[in-house]
C-alpha positions in Angstrom: -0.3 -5.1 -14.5 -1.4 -8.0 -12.1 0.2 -11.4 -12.3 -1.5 -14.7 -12.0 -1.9 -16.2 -8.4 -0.7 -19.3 -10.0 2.9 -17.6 -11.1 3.0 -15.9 -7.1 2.4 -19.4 -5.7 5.1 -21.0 -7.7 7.9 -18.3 -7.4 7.5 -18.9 -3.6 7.9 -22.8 -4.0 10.9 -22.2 -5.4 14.6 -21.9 -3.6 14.4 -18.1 -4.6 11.2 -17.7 -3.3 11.7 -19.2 0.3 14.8 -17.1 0.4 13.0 -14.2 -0.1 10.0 -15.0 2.0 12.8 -15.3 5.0 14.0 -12.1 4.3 11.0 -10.1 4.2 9.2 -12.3 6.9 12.3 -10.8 9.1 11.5 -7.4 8.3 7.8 -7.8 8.9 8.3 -9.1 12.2 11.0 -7.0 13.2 8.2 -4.1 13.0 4.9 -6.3 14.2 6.0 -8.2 17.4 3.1 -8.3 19.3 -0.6 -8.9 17.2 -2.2 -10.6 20.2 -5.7 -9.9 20.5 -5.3 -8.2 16.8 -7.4 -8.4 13.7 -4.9 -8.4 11.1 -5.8 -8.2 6.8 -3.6 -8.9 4.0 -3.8 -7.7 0.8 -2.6 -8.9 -2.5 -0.7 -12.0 -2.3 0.0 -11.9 1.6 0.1 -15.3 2.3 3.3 -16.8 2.9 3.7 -13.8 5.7 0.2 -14.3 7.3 1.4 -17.2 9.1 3.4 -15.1 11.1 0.4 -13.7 12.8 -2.3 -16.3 12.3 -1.7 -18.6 16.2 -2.0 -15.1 18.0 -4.2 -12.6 16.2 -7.5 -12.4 17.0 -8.5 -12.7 13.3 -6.7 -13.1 10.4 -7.7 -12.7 6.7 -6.4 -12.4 3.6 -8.0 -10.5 0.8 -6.5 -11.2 -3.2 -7.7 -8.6 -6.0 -10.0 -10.3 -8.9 -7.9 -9.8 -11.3 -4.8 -11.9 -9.8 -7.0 -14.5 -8.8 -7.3 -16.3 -5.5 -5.7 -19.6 -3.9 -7.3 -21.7 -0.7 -5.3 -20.2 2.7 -4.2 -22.2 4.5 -4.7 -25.6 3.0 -5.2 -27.5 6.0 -7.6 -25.4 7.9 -11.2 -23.2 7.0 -10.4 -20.8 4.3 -9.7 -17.1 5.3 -8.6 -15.8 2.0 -11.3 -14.5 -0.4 -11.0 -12.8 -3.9 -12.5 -9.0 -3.7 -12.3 -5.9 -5.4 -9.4 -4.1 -4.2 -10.9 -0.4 -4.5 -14.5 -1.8 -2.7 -13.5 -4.0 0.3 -16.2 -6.2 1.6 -15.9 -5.0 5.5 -17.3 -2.4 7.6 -15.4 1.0 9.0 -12.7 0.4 11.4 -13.0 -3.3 11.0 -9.6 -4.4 11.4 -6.2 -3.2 13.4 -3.3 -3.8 10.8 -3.4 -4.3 7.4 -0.1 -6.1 5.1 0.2 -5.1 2.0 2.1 -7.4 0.1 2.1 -7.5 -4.1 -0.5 -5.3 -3.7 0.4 -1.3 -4.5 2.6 -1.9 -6.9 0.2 -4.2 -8.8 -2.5 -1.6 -8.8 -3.9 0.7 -11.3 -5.4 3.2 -8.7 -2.7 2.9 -5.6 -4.5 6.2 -4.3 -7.8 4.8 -3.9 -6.5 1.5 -2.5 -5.1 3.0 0.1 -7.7 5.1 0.9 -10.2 2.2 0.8 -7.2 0.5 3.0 -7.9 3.4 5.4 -12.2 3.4 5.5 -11.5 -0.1 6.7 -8.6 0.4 9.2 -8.9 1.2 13.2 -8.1 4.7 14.4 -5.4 3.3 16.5 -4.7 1.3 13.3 -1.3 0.6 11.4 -0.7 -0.6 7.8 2.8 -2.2 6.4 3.9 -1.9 3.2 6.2 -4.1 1.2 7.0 -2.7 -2.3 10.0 -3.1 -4.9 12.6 -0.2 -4.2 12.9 1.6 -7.5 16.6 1.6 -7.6 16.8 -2.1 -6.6 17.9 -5.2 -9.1 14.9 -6.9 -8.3 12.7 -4.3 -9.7 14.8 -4.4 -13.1 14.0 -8.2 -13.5 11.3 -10.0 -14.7 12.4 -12.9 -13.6 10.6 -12.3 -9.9 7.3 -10.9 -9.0 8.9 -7.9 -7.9 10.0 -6.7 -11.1 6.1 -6.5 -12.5 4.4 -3.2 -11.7 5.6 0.3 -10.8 8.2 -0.1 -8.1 8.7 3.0 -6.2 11.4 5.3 -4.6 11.3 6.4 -1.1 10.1 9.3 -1.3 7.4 8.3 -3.2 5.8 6.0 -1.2 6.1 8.6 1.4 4.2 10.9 -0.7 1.7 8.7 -1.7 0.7 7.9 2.0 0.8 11.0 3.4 -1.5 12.0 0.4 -4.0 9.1 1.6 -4.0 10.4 5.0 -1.4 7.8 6.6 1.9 8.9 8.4 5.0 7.2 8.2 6.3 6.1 11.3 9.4 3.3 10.8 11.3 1.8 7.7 13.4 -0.6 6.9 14.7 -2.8 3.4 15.5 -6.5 2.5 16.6 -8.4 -0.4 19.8 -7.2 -0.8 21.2 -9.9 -2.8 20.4 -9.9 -6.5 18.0 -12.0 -7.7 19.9 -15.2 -8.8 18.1 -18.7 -8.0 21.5 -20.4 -8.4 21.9 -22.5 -5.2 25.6 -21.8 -4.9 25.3 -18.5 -5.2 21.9 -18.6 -2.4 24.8 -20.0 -0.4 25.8 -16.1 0.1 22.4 -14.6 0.5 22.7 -13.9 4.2 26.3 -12.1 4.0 24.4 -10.4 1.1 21.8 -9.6 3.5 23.8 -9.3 6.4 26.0 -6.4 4.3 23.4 -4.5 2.7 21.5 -3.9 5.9 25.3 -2.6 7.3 25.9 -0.1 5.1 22.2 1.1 4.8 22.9 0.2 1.0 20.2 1.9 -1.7 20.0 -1.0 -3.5 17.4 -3.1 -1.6 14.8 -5.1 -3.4 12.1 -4.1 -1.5 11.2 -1.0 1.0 9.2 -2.2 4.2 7.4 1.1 5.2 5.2 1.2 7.9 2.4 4.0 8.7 -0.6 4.9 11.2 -3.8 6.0 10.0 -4.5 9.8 10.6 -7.9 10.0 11.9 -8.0 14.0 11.9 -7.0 15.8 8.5 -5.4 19.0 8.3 -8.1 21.7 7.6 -7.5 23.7 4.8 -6.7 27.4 5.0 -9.8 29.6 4.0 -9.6 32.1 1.6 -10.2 35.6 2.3 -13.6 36.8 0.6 -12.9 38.9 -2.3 -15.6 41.6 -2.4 -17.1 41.4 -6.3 -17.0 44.8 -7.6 -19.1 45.8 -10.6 -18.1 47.8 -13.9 -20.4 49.9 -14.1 -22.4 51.7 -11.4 -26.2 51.4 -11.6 -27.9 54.8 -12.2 -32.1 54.9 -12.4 -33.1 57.3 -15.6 -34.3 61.0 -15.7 -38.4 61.2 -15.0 -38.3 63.1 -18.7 -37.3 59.8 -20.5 -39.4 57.2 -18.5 -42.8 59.5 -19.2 -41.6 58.9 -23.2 -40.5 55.8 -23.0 -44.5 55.0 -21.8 -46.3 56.7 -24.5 -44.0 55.4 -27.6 
């Protein structure tokens, strides 16, 4: 299930939104430092973290699936968002160096395919990072926040998934350890919340923050050994006798 671009813009506009865009913007950066000279994507709805990388990357674009819709990014500047087809991205192979997933895996019907279209596209020095409600997080359990549509998942299986799409794990981290409650006296807490969760290495984050490198060489399979068909019965030719009246019959 995909939700409107329209009900993503507006949770952001809101006090729980820009809370929640701090957090996670802290977590992205904490992992991305340096993107000069980079050509960064984003997929899904990665806008209000782009900006992060937009006044040093080389390039920066943002790609929304058709069936969420798209919105103009950034407002005051060209366009650099588009609507595609998530599972047929409209770029050559190796076009980019990092690519932010952001409402994006969670949202889709195929996350398999995704990533590997995410990977056709991606450098062979490239790196991916993936934000993604945490299964056993409140926010995941509420509807009341983007991150409670689609299939959150547990750690290990977002591990699974992109090993399986030839990707390696290489760092992760959480955020949005408060619950999701857009009462402004009780925001007033979010950053002890935060501050806390992160502490104790609590397993109720809202969100997982998983990044990976793109594995340019698979594993070759094991061959089989041969097996050598045997057949039931052996062949034998017929006596002379039988041949001779087989012809005159």
């Amino acid at each position: 299930m995909s939700l409107d671009v329209v009900d993503l813009r507006n949770f952001y506009a809101q006090q729980l939104g820009k809370v929640a865009r701090r957090f996670i913007g802290r977590g992205i950066r904490a992992r991305w430092t340096d993107t000069r000279g980079q050509r960064v994507l984003g997929i899904g709805y990665p806008t209000p973290y782009l900006g992060l990388f937009r006044e040093h990357a080389e390039r920066c674009l943002a790609f929304m699936p058709a069936q969420q819709g798209v919105v103009r990014w950034p407002s005051e500047r060209p366009t650099l968002a588009a609507l595609v087809e998530e599972y047929d991205l409209p770029l050559p192979d190796s076009a980019v160096d990092r690519v932010l997933l952001v409402h994006a895996l969670e949202m889709s019907e195929d996350g398999l395919s995704l990533l590997r279209e995410v990977w056709r596209v991606l450098a062979g020095s490239g790196r991916i990072l993936v934000v993604i409600p945490n299964r056993r997080g409140l926010w995941a359990r509420m509807d009341t926040t983007p991150f409670g549509y689609g299939r959150p998942y547990s750690r290990s299986q977002i591990v699974d998934l992109l090993r399986e799409s030839s990707f390696t794990p290489t760092s992760w981290g959480e955020a949005l350890y408060m619950p999701p409650i857009g009462k402004r006296w009780f925001m007033r807490s979010a950053v002890a919340w935060e501050r806390t969760g992160a502490t104790i290495s609590a397993p109720f984050a809202g969100v997982h923050i998983v990044e990976a490198t793109k594995q340019v060489y698979r594993a070759a399979p094991a061959r089989r050994e041969k097996r050598r068909l045997v057949p039931s019965l052996e062949p034998a030719l017929p006596a002379p006798g039988a041949v001779a009246r087989d012809a005159t019959i």
